[in-house]
DSSP file (Angstrom, degrees, kcal/mol; ACC not computed):
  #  RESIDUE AA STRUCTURE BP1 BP2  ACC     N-H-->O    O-->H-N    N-H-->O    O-->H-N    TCO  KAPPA ALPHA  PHI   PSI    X-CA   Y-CA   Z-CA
    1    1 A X              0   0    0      0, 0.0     2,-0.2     0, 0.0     0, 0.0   0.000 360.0 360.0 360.0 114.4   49.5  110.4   81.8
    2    2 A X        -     0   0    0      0, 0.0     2,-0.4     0, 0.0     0, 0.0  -0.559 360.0-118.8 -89.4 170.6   49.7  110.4   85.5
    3    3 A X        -     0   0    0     -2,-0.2     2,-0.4     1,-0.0     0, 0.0  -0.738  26.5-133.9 -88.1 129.8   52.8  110.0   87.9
    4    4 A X        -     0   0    0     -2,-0.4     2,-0.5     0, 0.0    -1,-0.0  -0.758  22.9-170.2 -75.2 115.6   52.8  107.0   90.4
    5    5 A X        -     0   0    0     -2,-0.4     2,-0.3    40,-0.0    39,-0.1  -0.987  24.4-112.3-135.4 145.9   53.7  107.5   94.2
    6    6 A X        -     0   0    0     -2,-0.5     2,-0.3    37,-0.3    39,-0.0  -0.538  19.5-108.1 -82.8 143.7   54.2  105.3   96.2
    7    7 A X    >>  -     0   0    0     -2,-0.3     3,-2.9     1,-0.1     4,-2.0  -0.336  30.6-154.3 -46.9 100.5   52.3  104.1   99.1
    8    8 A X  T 34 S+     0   0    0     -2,-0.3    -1,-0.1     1,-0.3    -2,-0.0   0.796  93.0  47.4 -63.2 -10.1   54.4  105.3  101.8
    9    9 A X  T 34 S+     0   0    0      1,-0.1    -1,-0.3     3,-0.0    -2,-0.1   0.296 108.9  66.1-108.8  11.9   53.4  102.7  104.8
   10   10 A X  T <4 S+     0   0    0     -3,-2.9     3,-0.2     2,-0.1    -2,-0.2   0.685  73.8 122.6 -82.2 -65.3   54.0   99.8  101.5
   11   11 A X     <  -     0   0    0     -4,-2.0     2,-1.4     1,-0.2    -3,-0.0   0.393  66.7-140.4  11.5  78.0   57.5  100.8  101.6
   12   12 A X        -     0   0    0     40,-0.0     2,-0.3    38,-0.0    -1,-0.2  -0.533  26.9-157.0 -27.6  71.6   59.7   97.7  102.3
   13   13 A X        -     0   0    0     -2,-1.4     2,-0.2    -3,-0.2    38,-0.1  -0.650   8.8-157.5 -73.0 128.0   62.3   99.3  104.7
   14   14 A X        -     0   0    0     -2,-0.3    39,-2.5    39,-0.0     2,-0.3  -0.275  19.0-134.6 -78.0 165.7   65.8   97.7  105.1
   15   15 A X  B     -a   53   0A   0     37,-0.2   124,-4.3   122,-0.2    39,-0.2  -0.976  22.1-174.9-147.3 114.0   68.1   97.7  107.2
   16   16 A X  E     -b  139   0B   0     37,-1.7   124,-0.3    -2,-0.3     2,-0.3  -0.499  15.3-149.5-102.3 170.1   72.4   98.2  105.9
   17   17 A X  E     -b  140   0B   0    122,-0.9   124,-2.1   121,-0.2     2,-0.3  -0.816  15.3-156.8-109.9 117.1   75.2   97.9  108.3
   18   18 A X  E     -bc 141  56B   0     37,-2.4    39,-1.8    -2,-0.3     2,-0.7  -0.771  15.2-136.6 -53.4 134.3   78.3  100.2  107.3
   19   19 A X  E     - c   0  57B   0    122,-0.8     4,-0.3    -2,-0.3   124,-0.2  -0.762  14.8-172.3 -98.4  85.9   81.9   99.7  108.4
   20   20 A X    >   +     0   0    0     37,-1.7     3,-3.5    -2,-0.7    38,-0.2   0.750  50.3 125.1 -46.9 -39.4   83.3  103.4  109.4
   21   21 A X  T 3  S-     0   0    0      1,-0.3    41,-0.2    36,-0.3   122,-0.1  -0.022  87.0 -18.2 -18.4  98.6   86.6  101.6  109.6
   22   22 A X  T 3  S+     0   0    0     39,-1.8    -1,-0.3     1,-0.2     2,-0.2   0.113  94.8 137.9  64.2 -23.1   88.9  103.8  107.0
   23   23 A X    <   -     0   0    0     -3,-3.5    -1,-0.2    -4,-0.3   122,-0.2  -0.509  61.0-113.7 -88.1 155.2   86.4  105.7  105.0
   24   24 A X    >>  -     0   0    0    120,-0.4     4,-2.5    -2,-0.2     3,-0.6  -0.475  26.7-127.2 -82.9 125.4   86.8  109.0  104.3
   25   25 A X  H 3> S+     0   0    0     38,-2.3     4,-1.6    37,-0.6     5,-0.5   0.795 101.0  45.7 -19.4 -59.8   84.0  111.2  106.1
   26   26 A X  H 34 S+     0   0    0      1,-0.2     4,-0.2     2,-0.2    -1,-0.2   0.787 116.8  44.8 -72.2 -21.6   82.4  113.2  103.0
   27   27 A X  H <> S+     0   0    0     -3,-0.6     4,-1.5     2,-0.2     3,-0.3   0.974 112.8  49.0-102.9 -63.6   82.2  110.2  100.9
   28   28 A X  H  X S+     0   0    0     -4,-2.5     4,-1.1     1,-0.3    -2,-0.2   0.688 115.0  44.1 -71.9 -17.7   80.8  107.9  103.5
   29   29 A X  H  X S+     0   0    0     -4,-1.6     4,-2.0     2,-0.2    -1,-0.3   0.692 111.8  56.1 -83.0 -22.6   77.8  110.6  104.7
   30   30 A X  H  4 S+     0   0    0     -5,-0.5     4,-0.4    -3,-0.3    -2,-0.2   0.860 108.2  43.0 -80.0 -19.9   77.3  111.1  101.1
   31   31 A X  H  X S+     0   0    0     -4,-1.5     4,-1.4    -5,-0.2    -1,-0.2   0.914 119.0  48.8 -75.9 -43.1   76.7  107.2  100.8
   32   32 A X  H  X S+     0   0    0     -4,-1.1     4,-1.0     1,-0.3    -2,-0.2   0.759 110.0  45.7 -64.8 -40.8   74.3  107.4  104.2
   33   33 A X  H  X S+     0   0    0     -4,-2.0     4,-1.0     1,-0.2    -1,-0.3   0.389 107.8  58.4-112.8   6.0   72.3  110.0  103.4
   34   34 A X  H  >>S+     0   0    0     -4,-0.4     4,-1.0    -5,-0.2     5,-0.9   0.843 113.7  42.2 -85.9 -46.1   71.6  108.6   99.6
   35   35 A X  H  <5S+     0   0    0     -4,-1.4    17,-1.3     2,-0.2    -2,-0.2   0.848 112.9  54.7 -88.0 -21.6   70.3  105.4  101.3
   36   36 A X  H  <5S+     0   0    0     -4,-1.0    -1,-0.2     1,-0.2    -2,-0.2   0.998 108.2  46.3 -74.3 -51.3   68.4  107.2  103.8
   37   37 A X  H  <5S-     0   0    0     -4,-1.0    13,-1.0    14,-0.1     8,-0.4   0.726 113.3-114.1  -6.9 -46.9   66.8  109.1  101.6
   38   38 A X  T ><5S+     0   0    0     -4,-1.0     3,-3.6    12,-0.2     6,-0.2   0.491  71.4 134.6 105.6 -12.5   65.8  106.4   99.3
   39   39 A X  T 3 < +     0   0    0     -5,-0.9    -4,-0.1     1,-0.3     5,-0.1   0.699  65.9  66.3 -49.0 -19.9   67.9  107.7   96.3
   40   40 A X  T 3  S+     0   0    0     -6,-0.6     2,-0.4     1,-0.1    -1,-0.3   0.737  92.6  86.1 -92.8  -4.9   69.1  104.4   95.8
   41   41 A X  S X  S-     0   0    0     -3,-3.6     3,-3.1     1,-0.1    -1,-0.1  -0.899  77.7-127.6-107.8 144.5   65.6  103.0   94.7
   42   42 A X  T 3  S+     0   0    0     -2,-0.4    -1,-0.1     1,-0.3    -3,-0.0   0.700 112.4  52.8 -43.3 -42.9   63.3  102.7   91.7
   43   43 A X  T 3  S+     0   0    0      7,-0.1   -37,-0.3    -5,-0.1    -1,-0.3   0.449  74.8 140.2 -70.8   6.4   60.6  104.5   94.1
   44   44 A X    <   +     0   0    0     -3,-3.1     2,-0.2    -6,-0.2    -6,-0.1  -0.175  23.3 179.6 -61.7 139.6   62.4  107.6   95.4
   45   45 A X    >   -     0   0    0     -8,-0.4     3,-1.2     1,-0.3    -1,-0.1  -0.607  29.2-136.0-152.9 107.5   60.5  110.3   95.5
   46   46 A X  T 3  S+     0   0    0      1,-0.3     2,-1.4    -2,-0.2    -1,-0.3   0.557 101.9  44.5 -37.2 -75.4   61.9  113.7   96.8
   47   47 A X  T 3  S+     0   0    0     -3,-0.1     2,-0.3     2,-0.1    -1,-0.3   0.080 105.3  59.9 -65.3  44.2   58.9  114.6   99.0
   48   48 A X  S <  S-     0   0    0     -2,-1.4     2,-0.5    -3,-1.2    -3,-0.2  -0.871  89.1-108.0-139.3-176.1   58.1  111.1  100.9
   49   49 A X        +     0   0    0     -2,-0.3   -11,-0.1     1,-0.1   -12,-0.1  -0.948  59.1 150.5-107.7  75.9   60.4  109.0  103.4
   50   50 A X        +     0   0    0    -13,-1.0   -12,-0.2    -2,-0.5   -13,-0.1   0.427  47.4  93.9 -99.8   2.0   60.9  105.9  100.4
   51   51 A X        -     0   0    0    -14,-0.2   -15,-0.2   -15,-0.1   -14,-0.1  -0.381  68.1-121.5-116.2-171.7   64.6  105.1  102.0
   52   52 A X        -     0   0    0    -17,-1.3     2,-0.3     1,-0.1   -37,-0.2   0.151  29.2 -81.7-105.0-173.0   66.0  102.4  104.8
   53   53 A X  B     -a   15   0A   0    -39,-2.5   -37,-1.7    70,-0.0     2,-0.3  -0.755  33.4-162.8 -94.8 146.4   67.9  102.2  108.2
   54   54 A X        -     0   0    0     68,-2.7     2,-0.3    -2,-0.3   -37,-0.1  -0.957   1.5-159.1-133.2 163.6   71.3  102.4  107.7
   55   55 A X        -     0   0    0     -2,-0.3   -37,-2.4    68,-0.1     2,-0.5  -0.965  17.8-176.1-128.5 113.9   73.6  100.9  111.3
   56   56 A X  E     +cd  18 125B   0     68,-1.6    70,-2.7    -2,-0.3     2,-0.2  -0.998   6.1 172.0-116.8 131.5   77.5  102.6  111.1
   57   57 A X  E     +c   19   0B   0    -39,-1.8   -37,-1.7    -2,-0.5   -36,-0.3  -0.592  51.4  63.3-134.5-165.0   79.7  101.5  113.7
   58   58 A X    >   +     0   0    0     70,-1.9     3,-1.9    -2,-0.2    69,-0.3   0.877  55.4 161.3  59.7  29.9   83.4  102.2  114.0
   59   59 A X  T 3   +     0   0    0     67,-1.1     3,-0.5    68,-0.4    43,-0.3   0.647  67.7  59.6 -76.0 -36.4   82.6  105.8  114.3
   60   60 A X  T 3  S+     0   0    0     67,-1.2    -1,-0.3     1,-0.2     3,-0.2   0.674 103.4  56.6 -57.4 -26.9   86.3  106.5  116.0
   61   61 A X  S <  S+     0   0    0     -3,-1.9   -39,-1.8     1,-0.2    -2,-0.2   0.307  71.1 124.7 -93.4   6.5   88.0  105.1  112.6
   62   62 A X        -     0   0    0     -3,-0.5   -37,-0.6   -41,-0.2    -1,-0.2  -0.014  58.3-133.6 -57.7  -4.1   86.4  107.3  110.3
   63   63 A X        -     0   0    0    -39,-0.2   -38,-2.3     1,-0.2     2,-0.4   0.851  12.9-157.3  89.0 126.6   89.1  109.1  108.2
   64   64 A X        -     0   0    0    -40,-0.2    -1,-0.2   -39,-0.1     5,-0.1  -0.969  22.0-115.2-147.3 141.3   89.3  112.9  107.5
   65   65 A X  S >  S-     0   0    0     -2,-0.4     3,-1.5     3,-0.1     4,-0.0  -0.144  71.2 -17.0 -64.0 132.3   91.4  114.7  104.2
   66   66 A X  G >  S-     0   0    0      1,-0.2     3,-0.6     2,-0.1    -2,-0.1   0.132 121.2 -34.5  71.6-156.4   94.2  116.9  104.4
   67   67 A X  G >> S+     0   0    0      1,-0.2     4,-2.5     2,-0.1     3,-0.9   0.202  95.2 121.5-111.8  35.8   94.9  118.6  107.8
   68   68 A X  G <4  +     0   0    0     -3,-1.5    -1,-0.2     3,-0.2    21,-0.2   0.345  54.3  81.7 -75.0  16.2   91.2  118.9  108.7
   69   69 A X  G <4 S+     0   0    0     -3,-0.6    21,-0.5    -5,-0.1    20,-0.3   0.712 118.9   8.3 -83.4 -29.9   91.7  116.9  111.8
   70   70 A X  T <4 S+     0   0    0     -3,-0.9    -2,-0.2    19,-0.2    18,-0.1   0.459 129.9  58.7-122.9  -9.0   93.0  119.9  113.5
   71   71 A X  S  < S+     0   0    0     -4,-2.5     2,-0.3     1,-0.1    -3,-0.2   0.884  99.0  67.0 -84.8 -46.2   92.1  123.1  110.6
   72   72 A X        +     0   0    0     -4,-0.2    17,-0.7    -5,-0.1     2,-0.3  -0.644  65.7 170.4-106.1 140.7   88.5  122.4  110.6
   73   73 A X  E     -E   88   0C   0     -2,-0.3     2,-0.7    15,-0.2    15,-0.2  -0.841  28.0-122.0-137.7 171.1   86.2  123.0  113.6
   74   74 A X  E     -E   87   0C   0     13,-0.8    13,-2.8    -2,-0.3    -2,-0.0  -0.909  25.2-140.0-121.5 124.0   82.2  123.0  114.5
   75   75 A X  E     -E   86   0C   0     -2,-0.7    11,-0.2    11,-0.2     2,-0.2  -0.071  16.4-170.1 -48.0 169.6   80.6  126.1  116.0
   76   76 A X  E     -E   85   0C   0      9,-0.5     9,-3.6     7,-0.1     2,-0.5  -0.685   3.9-159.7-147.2 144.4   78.2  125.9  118.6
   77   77 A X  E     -E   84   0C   0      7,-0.2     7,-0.3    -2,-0.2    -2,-0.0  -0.893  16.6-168.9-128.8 119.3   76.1  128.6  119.9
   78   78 A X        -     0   0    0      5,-1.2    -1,-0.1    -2,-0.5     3,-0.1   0.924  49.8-116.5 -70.3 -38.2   74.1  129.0  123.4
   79   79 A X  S    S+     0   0    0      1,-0.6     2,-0.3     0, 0.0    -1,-0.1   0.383  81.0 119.6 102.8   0.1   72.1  132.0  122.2
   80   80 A X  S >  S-     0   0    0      1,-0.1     3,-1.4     3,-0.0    -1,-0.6  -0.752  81.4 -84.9 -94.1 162.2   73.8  133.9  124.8
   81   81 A X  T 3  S-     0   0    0     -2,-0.3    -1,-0.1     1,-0.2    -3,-0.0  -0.184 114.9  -1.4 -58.3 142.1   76.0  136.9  124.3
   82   82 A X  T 3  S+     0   0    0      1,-0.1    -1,-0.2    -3,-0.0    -5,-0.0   0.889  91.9 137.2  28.2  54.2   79.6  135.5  123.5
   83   83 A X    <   +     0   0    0     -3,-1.4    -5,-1.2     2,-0.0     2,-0.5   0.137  23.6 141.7-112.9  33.0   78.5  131.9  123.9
   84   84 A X  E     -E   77   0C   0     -7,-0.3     2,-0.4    -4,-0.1    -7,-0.2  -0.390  30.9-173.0 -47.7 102.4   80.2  131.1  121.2
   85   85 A X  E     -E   76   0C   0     -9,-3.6    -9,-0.5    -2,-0.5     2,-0.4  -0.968   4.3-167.8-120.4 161.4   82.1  127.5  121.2
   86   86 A X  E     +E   75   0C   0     -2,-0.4     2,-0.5   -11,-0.2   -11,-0.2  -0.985   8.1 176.6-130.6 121.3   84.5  126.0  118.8
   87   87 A X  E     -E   74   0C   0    -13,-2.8   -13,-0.8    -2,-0.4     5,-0.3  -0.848  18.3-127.0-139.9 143.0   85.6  122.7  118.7
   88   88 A X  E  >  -E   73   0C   0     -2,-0.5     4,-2.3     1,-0.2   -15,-0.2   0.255  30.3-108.0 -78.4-151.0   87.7  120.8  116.5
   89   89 A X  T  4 S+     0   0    0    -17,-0.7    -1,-0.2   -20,-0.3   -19,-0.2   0.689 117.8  55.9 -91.4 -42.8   87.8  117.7  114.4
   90   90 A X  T  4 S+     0   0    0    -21,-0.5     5,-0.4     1,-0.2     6,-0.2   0.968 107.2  48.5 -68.4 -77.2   90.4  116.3  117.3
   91   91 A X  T  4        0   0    0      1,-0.3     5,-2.4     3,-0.2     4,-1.4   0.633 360.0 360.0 -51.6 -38.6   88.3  116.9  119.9
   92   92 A X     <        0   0    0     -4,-2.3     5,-2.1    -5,-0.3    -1,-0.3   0.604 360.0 360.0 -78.9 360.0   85.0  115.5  119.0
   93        !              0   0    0      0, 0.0     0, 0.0     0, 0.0     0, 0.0   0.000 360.0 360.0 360.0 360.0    0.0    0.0    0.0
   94   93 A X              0   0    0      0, 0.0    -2,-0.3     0, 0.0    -3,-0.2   0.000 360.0 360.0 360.0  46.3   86.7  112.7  118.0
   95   94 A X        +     0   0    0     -4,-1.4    -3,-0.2    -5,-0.4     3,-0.2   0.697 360.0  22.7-108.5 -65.7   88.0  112.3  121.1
   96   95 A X  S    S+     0   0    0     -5,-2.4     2,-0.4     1,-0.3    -4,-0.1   0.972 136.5   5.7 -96.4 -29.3   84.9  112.4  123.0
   97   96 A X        +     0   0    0     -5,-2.1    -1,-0.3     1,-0.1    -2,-0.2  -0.938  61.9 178.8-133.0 134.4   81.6  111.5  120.9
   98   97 A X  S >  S+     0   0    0     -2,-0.4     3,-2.5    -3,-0.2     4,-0.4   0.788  72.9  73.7-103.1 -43.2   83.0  110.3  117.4
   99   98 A X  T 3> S+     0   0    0      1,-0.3     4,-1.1     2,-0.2     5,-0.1   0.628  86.4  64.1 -69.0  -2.3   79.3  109.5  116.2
  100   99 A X  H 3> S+     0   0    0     -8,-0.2     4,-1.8     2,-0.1    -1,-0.3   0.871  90.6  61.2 -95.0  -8.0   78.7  113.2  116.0
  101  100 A X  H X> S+     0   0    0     -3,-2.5     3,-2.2     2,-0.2     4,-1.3   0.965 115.6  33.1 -57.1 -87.6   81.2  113.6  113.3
  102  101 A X  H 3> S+     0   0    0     -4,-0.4     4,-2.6   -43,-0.3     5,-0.2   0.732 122.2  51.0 -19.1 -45.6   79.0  111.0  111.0
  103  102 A X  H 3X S+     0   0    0     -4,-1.1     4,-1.2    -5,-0.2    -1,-0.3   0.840 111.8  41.4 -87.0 -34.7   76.1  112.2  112.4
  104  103 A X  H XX S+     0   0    0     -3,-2.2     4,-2.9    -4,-1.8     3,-1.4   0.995 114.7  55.0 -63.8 -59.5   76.8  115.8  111.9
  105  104 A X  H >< S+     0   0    0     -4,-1.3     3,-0.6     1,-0.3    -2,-0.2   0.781 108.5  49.0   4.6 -91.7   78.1  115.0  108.3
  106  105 A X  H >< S+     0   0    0     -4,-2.6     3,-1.5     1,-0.2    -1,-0.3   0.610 106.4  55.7 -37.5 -42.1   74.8  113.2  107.3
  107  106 A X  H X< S+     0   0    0     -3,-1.4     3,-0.7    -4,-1.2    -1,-0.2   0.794  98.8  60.0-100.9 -33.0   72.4  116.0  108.5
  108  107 A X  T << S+     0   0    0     -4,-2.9    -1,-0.5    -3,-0.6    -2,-0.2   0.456 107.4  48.3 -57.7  -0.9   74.0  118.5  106.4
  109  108 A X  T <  S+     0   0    0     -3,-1.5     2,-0.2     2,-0.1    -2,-0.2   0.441  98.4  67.1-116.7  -6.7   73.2  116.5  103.4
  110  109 A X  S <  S-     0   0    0     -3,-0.7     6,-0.1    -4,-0.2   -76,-0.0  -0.463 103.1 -59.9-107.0-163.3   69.6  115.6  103.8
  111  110 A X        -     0   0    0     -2,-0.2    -1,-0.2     1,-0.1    -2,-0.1  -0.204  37.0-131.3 -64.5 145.3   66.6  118.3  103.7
  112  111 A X  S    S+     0   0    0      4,-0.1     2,-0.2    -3,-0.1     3,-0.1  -0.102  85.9  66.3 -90.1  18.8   66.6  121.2  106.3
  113  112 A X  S  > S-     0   0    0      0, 0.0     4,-2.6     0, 0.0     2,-0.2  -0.585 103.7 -68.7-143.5-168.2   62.5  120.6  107.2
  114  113 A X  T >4 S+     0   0    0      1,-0.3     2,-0.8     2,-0.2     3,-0.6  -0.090 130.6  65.7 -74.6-157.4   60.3  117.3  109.1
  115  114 A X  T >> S+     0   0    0      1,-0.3     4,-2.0    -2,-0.2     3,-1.0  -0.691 100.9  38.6 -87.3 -36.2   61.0  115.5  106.5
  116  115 A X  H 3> S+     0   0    0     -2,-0.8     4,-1.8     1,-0.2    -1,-0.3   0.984 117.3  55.9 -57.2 -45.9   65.1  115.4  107.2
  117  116 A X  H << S+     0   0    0     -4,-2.6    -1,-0.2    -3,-0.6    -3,-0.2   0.787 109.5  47.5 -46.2 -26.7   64.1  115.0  110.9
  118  117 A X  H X4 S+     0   0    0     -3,-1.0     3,-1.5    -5,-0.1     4,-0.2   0.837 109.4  48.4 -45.6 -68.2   62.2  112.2  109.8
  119  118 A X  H >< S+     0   0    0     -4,-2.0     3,-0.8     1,-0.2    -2,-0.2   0.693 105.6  58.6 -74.8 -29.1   64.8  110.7  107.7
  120  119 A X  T 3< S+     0   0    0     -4,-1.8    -1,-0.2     1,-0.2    -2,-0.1   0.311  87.8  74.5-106.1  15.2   67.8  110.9  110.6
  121  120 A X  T <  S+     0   0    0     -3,-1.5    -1,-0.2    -5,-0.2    -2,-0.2   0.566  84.8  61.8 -91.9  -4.0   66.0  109.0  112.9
  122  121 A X  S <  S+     0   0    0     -3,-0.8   -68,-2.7    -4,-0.2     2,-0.2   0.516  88.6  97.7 -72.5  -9.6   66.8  105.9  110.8
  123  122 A X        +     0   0    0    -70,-0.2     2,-0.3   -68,-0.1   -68,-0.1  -0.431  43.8 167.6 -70.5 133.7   70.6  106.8  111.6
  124  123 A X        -     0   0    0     -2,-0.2   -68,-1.6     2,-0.0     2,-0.4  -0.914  12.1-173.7-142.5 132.5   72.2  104.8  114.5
  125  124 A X  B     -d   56   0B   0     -2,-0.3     2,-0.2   -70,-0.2   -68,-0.2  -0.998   5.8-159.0-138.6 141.8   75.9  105.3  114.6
  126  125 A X        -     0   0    0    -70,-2.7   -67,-1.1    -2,-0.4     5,-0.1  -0.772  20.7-140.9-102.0 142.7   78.3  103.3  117.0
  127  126 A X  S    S+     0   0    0    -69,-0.3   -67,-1.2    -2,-0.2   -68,-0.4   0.872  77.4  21.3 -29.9 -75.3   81.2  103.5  118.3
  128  127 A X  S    S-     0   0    0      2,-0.2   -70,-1.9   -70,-0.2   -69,-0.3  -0.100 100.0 -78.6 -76.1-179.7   82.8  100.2  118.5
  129  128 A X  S    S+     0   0    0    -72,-0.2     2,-0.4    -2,-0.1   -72,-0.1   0.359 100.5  98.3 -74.2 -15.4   82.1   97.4  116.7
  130  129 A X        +     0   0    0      3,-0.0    -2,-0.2   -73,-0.0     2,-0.2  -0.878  42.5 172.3 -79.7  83.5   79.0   96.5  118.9
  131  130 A X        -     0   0    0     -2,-0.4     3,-0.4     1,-0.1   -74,-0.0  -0.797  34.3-139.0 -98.6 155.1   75.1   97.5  117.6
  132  131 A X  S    S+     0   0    0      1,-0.2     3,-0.4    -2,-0.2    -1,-0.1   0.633  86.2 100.7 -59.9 -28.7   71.5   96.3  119.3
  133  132 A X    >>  +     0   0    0      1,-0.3     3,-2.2     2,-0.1     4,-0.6   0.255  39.2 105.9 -86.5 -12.0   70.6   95.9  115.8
  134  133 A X  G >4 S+     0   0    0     -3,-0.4     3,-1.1     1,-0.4    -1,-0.3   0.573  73.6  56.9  -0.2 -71.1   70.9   92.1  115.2
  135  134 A X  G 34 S+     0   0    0     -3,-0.4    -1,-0.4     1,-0.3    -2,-0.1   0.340  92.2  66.7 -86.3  -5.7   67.5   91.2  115.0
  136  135 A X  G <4 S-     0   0    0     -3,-2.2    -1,-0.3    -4,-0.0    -2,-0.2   0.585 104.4-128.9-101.2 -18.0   66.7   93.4  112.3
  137  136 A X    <<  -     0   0    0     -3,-1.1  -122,-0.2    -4,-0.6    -2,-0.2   0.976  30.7-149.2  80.9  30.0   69.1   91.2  110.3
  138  137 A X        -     0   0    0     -5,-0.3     2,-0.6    -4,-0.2  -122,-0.3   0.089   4.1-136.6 -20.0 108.3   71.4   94.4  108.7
  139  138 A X  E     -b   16   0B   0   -124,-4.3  -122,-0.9  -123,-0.2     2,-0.4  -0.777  24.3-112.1 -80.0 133.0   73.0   93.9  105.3
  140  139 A X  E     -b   17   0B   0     -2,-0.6     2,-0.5  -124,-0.3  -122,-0.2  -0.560  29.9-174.6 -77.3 128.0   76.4   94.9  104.8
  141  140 A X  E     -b   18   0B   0   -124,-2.1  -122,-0.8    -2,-0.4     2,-0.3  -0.863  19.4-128.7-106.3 127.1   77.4   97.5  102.9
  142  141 A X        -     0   0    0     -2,-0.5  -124,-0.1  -124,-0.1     3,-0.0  -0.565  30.1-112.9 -87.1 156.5   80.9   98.5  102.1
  143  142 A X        -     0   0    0     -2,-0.3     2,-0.3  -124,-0.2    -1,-0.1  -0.016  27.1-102.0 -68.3 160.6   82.0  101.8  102.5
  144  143 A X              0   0    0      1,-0.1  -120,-0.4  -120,-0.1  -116,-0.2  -0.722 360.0 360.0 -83.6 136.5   82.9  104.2  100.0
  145  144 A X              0   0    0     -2,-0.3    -1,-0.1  -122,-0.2    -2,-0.1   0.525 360.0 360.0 -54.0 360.0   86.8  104.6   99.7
């Protein structure tokens, strides 16, 4: 019996819109990185690129549990001695809110080219506003 894979350059790709608007962080990357992926079709197949484009906008309205708005924070590191930064939940979304999502999402997919692959189908917005029109985006609701 053989196994079927799919032709990767057959691949239909789609194109979702999400509404950031209320939904809880963990639950909405965990939604994002299933469709990037492909998980949500008959063709997934762990090593190829089977999944779609996903558009999230609202990026400021995104929702975080409990008192992780100010408890939980993101390293960064220069590679110099004591270049250590920490910054919270508050702050980033205070100045880019799409790195919350974006960070979110990238923890969830593969650590190799093929997740580097796979999070260049992400585009998350700010406002209510994407380029993305022409691609004709289906809406998706978010998970509560």
């Amino acid at each position: 019996m053989k196994t079927h894979l799919p032709k990767v350059n057959l691949i239909e790709r789609k194109w979702h819109l999400i509404d950031a608007d209320g939904a809880v962080l963990g639950r909405l990357a965990v939604q994002v990185a299933n469709i990037l992926r492909g998980r949500n079709k008959p063709v997934y197949t762990p090593h190829l690129d089977a999944g779609d484009f996903v558009v999230v906008i609202n990026a400021e309205k995104v929702r975080v549990t409990g008192n992780k708005e100010t408890a939980k924070s993101y390293m960064s590191y220069s590679g110099w001695k004591g270049g250590e930064k920490y910054v919270t939940v508050e702050n980033v979304r205070a100045r880019h809110p799409e790195t919350l999502i974006h960070r979110a999402v990238k923890g969830m997919i593969p650590k190799n080219r093929l997740g580097r692959q796979l999070l260049t189908k992400l585009k998350v917005y700010k406002g209510a506003d994407h380029p993305h029109a022409a691609q004709k985006p289906e809406t998706l609701k978010a998970a509560a």
